[in-house]
PDB file of N, CA, C, O and CB in Angstrom:
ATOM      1  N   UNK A   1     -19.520 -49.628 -79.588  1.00  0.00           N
ATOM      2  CA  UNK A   1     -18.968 -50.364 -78.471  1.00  0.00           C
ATOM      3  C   UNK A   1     -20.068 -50.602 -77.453  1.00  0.00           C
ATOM      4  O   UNK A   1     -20.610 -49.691 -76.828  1.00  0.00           O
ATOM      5  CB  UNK A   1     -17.779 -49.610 -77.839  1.00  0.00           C
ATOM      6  N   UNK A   2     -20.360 -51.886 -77.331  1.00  0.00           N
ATOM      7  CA  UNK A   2     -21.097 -51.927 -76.103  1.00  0.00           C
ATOM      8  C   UNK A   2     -20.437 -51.665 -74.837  1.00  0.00           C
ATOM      9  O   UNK A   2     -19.237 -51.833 -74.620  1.00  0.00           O
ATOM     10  CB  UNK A   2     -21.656 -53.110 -75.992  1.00  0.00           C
ATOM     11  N   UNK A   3     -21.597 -51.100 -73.748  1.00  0.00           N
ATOM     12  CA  UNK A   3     -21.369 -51.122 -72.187  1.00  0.00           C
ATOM     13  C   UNK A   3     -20.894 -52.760 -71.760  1.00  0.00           C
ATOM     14  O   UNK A   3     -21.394 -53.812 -72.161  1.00  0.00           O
ATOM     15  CB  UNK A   3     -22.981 -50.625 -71.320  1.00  0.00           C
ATOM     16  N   UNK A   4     -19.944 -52.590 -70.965  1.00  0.00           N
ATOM     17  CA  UNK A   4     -19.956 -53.847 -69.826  1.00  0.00           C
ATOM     18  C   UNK A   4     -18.650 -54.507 -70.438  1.00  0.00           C
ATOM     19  O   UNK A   4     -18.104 -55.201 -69.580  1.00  0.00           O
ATOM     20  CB  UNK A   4     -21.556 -55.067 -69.811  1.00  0.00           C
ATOM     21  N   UNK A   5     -18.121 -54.510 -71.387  1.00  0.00           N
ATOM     22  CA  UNK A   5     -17.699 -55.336 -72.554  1.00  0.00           C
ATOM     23  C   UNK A   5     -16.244 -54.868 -72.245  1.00  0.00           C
ATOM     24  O   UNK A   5     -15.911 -53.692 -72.394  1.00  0.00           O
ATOM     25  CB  UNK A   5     -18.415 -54.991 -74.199  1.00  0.00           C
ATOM     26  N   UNK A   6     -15.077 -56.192 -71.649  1.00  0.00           N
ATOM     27  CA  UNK A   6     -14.023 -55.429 -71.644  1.00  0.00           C
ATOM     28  C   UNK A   6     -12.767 -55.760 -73.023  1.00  0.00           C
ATOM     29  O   UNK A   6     -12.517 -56.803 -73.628  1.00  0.00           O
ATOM     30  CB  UNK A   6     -13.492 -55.667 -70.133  1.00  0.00           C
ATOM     31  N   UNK A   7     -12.300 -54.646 -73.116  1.00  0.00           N
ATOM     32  CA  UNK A   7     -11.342 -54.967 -74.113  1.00  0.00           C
ATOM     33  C   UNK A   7      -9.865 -55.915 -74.063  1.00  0.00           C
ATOM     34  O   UNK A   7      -9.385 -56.219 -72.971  1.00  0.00           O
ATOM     35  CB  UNK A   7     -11.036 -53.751 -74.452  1.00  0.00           C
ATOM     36  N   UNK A   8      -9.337 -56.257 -75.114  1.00  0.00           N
ATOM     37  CA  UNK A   8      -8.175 -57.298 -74.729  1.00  0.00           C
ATOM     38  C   UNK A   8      -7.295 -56.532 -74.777  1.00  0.00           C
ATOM     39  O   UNK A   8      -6.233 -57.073 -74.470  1.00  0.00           O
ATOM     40  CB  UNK A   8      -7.847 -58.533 -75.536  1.00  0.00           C
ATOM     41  N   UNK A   9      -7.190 -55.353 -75.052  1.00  0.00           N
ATOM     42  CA  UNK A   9      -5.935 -54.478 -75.538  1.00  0.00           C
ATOM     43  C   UNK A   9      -5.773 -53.385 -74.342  1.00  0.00           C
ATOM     44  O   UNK A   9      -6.617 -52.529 -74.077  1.00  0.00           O
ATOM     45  CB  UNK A   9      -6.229 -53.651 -77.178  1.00  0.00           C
ATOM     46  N   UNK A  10      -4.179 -53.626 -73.477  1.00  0.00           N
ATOM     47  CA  UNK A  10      -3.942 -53.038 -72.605  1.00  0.00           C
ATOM     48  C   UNK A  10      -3.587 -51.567 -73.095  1.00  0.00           C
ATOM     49  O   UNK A  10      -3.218 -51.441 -74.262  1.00  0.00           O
ATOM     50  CB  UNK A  10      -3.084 -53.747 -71.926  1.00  0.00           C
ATOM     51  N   UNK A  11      -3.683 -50.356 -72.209  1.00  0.00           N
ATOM     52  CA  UNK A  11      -3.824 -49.141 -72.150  1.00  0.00           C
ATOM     53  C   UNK A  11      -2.073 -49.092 -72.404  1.00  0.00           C
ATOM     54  O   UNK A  11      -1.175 -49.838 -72.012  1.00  0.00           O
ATOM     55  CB  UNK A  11      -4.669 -48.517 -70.736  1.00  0.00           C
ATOM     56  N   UNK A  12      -2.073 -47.739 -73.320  1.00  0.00           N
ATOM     57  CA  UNK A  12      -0.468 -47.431 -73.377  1.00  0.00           C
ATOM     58  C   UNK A  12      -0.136 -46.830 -72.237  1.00  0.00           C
ATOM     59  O   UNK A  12      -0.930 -46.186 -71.551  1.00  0.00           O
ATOM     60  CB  UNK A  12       0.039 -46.503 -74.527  1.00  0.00           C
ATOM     61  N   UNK A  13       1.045 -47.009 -71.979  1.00  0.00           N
ATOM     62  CA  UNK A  13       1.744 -46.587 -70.699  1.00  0.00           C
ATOM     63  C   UNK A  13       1.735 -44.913 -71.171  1.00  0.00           C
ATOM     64  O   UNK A  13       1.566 -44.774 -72.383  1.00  0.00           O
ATOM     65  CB  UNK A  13       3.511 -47.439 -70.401  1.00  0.00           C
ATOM     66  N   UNK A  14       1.873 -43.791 -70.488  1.00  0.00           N
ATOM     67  CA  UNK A  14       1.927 -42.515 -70.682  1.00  0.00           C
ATOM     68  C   UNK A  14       3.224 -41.991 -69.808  1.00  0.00           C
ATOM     69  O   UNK A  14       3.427 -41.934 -68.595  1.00  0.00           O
ATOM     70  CB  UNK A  14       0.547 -41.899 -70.318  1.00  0.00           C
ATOM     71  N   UNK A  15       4.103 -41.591 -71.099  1.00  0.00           N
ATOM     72  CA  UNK A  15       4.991 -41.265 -70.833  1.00  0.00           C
ATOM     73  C   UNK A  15       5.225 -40.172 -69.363  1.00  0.00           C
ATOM     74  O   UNK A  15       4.178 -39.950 -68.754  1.00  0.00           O
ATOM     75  CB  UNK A  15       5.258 -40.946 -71.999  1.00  0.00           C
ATOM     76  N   UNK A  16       6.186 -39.673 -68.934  1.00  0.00           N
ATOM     77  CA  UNK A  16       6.290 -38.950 -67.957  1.00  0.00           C
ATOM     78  C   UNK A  16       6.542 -37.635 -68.407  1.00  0.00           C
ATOM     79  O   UNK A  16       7.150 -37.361 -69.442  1.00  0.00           O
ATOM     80  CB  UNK A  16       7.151 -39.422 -67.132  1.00  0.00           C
ATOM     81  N   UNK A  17       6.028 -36.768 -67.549  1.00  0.00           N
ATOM     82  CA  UNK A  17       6.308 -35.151 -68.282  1.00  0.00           C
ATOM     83  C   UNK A  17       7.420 -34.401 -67.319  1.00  0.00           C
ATOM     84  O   UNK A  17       7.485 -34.463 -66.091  1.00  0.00           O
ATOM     85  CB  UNK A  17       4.637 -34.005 -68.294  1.00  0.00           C
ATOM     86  N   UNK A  18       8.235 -33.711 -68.182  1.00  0.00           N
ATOM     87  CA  UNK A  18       9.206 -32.810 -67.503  1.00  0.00           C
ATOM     88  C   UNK A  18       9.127 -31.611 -67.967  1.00  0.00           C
ATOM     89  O   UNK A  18       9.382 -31.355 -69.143  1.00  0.00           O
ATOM     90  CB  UNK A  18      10.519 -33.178 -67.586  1.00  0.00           C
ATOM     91  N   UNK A  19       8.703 -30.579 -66.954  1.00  0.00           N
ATOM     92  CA  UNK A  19       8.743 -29.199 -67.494  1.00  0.00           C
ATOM     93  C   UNK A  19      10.134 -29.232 -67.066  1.00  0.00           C
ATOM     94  O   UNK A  19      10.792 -29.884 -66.255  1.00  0.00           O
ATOM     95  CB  UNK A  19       7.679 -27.950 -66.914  1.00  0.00           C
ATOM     96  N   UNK A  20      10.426 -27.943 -68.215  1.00  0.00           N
ATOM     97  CA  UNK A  20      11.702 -27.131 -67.741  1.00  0.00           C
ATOM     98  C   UNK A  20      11.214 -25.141 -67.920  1.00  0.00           C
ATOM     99  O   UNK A  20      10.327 -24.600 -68.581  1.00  0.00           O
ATOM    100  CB  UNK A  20      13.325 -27.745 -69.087  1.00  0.00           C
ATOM    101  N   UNK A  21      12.345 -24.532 -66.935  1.00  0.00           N
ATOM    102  CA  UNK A  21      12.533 -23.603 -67.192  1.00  0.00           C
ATOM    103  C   UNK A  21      13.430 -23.294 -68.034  1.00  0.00           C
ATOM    104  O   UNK A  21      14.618 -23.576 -67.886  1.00  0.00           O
ATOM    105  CB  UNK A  21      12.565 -23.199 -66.430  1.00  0.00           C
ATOM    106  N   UNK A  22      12.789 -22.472 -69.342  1.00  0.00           N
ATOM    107  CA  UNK A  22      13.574 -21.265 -70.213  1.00  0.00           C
ATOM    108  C   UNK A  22      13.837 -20.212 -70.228  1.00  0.00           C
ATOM    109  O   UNK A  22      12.841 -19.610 -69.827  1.00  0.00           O
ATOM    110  CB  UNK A  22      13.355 -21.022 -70.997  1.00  0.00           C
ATOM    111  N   UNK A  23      15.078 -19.119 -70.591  1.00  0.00           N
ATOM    112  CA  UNK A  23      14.384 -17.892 -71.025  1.00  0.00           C
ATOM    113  C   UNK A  23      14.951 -17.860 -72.351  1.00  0.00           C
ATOM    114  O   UNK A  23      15.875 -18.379 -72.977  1.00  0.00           O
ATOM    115  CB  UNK A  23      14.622 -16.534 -70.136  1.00  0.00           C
ATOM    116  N   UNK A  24      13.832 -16.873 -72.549  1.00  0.00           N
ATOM    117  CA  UNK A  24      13.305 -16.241 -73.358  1.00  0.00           C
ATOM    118  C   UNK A  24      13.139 -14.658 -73.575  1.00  0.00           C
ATOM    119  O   UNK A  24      13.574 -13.806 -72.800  1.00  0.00           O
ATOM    120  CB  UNK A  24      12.429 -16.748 -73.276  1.00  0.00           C
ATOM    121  N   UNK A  25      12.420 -14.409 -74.788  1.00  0.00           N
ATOM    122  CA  UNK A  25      12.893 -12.981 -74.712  1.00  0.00           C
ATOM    123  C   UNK A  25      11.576 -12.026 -74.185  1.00  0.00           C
ATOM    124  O   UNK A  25      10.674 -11.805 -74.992  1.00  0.00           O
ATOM    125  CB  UNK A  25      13.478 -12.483 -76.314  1.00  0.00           C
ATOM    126  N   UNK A  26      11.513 -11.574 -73.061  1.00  0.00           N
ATOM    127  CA  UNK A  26      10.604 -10.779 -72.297  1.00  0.00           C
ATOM    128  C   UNK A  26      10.787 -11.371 -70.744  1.00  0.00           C
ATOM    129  O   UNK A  26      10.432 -10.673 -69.794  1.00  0.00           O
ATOM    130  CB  UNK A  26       9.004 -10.912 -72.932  1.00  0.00           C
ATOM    131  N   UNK A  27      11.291 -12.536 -70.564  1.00  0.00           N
ATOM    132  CA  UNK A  27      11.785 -13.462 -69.233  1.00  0.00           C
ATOM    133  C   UNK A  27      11.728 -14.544 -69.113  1.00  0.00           C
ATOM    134  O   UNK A  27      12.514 -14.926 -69.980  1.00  0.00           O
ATOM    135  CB  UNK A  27      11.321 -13.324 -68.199  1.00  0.00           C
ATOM    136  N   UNK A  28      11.307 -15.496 -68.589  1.00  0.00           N
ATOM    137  CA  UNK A  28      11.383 -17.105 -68.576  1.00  0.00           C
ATOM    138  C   UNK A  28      10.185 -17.978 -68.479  1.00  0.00           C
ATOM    139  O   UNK A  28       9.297 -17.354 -67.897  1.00  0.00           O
ATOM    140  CB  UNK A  28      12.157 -17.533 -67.458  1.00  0.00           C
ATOM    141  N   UNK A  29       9.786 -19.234 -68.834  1.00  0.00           N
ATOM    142  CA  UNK A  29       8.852 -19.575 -69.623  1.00  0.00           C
ATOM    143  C   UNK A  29       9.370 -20.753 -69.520  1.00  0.00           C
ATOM    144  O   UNK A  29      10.511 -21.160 -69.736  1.00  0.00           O
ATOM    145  CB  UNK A  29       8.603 -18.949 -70.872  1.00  0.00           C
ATOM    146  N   UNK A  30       7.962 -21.515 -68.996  1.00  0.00           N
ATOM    147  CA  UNK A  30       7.692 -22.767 -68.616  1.00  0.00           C
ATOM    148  C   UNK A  30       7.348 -23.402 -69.894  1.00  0.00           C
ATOM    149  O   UNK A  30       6.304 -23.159 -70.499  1.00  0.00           O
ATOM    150  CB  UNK A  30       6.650 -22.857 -67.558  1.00  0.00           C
ATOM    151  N   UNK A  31       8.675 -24.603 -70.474  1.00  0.00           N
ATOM    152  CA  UNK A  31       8.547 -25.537 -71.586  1.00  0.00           C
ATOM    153  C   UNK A  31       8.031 -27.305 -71.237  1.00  0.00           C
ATOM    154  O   UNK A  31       8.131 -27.747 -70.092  1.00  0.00           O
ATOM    155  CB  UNK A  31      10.089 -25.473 -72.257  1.00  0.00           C
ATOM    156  N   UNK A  32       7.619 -27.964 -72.123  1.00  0.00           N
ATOM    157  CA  UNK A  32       7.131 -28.566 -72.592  1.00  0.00           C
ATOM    158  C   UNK A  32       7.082 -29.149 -73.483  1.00  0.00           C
ATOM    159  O   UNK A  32       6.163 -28.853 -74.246  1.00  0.00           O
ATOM    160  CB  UNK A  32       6.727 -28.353 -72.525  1.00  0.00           C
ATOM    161  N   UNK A  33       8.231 -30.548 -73.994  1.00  0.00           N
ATOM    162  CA  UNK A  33       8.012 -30.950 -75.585  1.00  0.00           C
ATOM    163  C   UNK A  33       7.997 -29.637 -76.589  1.00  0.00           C
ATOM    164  O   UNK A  33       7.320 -29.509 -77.609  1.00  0.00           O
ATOM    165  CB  UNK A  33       6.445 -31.775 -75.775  1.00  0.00           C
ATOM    166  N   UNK A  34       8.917 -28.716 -76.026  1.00  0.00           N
ATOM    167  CA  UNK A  34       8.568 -27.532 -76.916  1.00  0.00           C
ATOM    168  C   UNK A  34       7.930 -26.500 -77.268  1.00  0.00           C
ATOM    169  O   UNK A  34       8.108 -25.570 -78.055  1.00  0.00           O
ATOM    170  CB  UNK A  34       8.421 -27.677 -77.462  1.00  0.00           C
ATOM    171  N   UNK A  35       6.803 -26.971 -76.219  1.00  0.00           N
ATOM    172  CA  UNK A  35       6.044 -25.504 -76.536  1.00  0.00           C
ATOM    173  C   UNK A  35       5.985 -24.776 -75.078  1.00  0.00           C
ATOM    174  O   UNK A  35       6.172 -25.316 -73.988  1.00  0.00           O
ATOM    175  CB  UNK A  35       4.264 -25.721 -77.233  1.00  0.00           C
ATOM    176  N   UNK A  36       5.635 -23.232 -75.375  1.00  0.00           N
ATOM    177  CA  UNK A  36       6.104 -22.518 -73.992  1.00  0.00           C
ATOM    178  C   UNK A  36       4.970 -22.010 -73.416  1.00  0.00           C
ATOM    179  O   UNK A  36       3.917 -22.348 -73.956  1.00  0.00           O
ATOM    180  CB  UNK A  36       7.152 -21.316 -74.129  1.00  0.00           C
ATOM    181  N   UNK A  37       4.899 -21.225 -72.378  1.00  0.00           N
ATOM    182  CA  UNK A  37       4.120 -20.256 -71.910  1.00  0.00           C
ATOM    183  C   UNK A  37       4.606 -19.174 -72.353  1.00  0.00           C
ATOM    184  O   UNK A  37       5.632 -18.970 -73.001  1.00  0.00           O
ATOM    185  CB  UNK A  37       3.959 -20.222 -70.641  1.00  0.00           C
ATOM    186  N   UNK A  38       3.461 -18.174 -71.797  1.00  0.00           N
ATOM    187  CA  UNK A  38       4.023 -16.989 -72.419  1.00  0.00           C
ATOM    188  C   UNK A  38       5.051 -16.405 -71.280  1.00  0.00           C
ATOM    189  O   UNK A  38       4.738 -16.615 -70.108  1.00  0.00           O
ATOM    190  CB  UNK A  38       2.788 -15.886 -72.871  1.00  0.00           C
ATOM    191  N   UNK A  39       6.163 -15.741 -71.535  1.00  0.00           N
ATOM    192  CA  UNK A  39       6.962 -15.048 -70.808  1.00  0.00           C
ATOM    193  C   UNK A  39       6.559 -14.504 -69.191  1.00  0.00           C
ATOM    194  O   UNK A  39       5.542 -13.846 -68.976  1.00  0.00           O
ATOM    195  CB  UNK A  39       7.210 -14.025 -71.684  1.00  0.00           C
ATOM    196  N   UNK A  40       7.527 -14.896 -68.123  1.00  0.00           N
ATOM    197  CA  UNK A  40       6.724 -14.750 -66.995  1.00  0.00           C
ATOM    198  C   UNK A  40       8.330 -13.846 -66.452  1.00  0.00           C
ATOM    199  O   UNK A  40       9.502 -14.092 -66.736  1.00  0.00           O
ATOM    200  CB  UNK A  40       5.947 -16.466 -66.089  1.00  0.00           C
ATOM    201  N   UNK A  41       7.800 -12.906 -65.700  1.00  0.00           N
ATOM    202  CA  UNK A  41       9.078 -11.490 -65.652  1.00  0.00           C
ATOM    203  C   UNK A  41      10.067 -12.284 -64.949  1.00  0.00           C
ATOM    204  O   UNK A  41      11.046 -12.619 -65.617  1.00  0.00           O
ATOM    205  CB  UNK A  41       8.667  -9.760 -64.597  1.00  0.00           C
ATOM    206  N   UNK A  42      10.013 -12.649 -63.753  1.00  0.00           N
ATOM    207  CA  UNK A  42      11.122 -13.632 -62.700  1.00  0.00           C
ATOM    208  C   UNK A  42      11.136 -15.256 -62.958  1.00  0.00           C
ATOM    209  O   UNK A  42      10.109 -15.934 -62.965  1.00  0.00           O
ATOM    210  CB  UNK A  42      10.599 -13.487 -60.922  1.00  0.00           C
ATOM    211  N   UNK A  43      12.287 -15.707 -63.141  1.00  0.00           N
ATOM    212  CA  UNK A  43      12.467 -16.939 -63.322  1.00  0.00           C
ATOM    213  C   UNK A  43      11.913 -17.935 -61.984  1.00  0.00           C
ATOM    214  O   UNK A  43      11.481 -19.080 -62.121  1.00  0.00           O
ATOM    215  CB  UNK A  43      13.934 -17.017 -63.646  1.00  0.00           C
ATOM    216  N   UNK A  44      12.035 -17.249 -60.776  1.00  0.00           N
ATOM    217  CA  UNK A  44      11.058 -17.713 -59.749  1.00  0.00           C
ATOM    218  C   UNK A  44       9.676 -17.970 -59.918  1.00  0.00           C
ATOM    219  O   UNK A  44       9.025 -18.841 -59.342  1.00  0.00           O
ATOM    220  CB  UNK A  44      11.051 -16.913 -58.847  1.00  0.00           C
ATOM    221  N   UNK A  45       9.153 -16.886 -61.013  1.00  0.00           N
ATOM    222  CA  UNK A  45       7.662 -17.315 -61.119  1.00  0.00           C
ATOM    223  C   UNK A  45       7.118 -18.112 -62.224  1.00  0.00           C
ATOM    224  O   UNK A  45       5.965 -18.390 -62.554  1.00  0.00           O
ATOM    225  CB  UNK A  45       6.881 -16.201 -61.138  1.00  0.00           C
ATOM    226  N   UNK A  46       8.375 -18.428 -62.746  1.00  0.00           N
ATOM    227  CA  UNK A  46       8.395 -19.695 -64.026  1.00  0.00           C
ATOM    228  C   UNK A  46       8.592 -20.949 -63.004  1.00  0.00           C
ATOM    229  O   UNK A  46       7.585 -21.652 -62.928  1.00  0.00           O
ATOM    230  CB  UNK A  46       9.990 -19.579 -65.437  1.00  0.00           C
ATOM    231  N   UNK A  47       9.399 -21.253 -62.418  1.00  0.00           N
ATOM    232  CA  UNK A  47       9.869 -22.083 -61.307  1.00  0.00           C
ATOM    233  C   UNK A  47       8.719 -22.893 -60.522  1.00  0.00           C
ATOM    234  O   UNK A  47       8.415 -24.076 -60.669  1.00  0.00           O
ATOM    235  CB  UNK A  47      10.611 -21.157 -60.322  1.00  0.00           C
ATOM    236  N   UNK A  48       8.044 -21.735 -59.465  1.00  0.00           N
ATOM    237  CA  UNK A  48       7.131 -21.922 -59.351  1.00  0.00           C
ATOM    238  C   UNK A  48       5.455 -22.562 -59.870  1.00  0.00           C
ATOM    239  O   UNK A  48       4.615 -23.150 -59.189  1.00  0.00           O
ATOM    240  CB  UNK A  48       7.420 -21.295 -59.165  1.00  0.00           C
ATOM    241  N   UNK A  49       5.428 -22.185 -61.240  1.00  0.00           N
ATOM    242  CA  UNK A  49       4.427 -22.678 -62.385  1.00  0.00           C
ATOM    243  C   UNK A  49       5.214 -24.072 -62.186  1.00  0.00           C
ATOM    244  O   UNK A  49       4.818 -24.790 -61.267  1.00  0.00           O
ATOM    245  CB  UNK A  49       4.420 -21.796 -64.183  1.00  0.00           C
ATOM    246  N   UNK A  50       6.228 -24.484 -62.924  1.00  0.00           N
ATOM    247  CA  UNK A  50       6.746 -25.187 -63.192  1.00  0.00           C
ATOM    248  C   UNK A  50       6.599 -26.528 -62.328  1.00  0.00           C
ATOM    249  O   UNK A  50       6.201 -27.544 -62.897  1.00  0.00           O
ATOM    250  CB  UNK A  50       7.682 -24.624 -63.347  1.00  0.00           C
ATOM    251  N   UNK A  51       6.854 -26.547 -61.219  1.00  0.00           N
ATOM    252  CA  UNK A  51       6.707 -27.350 -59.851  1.00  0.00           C
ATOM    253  C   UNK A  51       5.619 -27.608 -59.632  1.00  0.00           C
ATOM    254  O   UNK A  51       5.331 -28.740 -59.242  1.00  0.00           O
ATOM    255  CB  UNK A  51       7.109 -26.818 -58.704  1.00  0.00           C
ATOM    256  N   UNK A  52       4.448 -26.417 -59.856  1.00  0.00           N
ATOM    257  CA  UNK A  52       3.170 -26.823 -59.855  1.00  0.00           C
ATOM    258  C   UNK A  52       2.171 -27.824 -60.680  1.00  0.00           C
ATOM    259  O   UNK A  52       1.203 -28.508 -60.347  1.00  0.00           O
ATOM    260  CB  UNK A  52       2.789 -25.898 -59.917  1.00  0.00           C
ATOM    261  N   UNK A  53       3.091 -27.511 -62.331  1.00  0.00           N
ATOM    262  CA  UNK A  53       2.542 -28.215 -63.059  1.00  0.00           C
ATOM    263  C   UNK A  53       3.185 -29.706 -62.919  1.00  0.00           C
ATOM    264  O   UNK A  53       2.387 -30.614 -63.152  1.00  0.00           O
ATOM    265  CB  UNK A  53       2.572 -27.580 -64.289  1.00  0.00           C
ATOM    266  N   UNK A  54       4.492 -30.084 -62.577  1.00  0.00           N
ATOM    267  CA  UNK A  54       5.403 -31.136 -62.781  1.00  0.00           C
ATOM    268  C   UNK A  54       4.342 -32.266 -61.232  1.00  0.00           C
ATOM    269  O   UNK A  54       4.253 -33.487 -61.357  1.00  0.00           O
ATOM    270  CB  UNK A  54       7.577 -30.427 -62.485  1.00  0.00           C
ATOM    271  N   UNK A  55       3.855 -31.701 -60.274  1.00  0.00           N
ATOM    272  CA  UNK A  55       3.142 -32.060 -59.309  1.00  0.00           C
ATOM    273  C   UNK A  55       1.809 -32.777 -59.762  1.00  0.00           C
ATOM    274  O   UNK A  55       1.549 -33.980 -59.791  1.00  0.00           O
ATOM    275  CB  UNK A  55       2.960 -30.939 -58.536  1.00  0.00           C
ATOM    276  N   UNK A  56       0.881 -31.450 -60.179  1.00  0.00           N
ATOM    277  CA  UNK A  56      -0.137 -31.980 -61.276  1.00  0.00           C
ATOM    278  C   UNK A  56      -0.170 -33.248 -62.486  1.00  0.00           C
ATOM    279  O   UNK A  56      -1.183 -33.881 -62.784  1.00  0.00           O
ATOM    280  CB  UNK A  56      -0.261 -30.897 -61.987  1.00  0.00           C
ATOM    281  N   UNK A  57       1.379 -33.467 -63.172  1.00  0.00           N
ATOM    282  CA  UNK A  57       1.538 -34.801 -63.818  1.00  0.00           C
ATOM    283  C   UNK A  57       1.333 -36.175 -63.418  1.00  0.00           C
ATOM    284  O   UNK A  57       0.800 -37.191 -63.865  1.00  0.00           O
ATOM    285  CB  UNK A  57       2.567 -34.857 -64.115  1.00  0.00           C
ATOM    286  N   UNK A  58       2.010 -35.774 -62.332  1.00  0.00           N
ATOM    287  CA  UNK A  58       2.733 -36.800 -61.193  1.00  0.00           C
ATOM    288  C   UNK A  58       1.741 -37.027 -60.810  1.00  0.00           C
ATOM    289  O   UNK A  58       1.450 -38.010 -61.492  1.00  0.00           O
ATOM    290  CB  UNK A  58       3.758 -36.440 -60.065  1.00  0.00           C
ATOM    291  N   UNK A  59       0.582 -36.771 -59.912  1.00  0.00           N
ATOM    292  CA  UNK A  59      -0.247 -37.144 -59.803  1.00  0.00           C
ATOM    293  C   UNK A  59      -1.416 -37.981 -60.550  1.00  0.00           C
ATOM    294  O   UNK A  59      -2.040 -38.929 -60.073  1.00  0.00           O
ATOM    295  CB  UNK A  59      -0.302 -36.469 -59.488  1.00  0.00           C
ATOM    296  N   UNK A  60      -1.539 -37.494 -61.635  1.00  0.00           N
ATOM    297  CA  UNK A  60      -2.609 -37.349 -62.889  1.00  0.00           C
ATOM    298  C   UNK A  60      -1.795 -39.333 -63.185  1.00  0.00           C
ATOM    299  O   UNK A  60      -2.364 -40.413 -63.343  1.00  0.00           O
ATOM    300  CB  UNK A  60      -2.183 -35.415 -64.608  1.00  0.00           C
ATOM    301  N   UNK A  61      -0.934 -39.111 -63.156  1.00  0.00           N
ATOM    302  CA  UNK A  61      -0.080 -40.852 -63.511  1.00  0.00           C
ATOM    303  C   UNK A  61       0.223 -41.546 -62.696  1.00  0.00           C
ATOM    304  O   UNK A  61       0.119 -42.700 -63.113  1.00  0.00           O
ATOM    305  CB  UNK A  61       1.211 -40.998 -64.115  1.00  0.00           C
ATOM    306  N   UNK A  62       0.653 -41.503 -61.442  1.00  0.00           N
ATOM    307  CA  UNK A  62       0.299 -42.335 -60.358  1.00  0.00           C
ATOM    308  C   UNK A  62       1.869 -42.409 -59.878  1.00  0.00           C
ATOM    309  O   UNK A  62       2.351 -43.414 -59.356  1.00  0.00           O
ATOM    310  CB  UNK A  62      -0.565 -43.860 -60.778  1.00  0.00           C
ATOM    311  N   UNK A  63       2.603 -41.183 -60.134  1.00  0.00           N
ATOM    312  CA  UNK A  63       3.470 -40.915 -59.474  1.00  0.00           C
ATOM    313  C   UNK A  63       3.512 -40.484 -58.093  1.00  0.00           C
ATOM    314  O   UNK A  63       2.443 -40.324 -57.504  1.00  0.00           O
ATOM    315  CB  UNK A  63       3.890 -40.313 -60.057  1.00  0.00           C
ATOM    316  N   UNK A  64       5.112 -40.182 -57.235  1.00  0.00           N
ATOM    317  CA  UNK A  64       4.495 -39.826 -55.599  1.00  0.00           C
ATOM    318  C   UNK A  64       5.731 -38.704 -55.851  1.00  0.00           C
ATOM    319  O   UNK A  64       6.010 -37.885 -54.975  1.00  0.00           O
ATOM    320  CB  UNK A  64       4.598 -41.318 -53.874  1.00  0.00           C
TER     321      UNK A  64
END
């Protein structure tokens, strides 16, 4: 690929991400399309992750 050179083919749109809180067995655990974190003791501190990461998306895509 040359420098400078723009392409005709527009960028796929990127879907939006939704964490959720789970529990699980040891406590609750921030999901993802399925896959988890590892077990976090208070569902507050899944919550917390959770909000943090759902912020981090939002941003990263040009959400407000």
């Amino acid at each position: 690929m040359m420098s400078g050179v723009i392409s005709e083919t527009r960028p796929r749109a990127v879907k939006p991400r939704h964490y959720e809180v789970v529990a699980r067995a040891g406590g609750w655990s921030v999901m993802l399309n399925g896959a988890c974190t590892r077990p976090f003791r208070s569902r507050r501190a899944a919550e917390r992750i959770a909000r943090s990461l759902q912020k981090q998306a939002d941003a990263l895509n040009g959400a407000h």
